[in-house]
C-alpha angles and dihedrals in degrees: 000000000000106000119201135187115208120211131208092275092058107050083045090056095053097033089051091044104247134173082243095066099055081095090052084051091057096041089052089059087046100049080046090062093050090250097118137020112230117197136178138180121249081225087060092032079060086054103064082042105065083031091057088043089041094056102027127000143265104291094068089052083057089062101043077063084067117044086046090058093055098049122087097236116121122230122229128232115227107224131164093265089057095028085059092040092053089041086057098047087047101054096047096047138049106253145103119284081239097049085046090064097058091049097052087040089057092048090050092052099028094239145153114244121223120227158119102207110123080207084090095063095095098048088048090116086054092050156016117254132199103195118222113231132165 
């Protein structure tokens, strides 16, 4: 089974409505089929989070609650082993503490990281990445 891990950017894209979500879109129905495994971090899940309240309020963080709670996408624990492995990748490449969490949450689970961030660039030997267009 094709595992993902979806980023910040990703789940954006799809919550505000984007061209670029339109591929989120497709995984979720996916993932609700049982074809693919998608996966984020509760660090990149807080993200959306201050990004949603930032633009908007918190109404519509409410109901990024709930949409959250009605895809199929895990949501990852943050725990020491993966808070160590994100502090190392961060401070051996140039992105953000929270990005570094969804890429050392893609090389736990080998799997390919969605985004569109140009911000991964520079971790694209760590990692597969499906880029996000549209």
């Amino acid at each position: 089974m094709n595992r993902y891990v979806l980023d910040a950017y990703a789940l954006l894209a799809l919550f505000l409505g984007e061209p670029r979500g339109a591929r989120v879109q497709q995984l979720l129905r996916q993932a609700s089929e049982g074809a693919v495994m998608l996966a984020m971090s509760l660090i990149n899940y807080g993200e959306c989070v201050y990004n949603v309240e930032r633009r908007y309020d918190w109404i519509a963080v409410e109901k990024l609650h709930l949409y959250m709670d009605a895809f199929p996408i895990t949501l990852w624990q943050v725990d020491r082993a993966r808070i160590l492995a994100a502090a190392h990748i961060k401070a051996q490449y140039p992105l953000s503490y929270a990005d570094a969490f969804a890429v050392a949450l893609a090389q736990e689970l080998q799997a390919t990281l969605v985004t569109g961030d140009p911000e991964f660039h520079a971790v694209e030997r760590l990692i597969k990445i499906e880029w996000l267009t549209g």
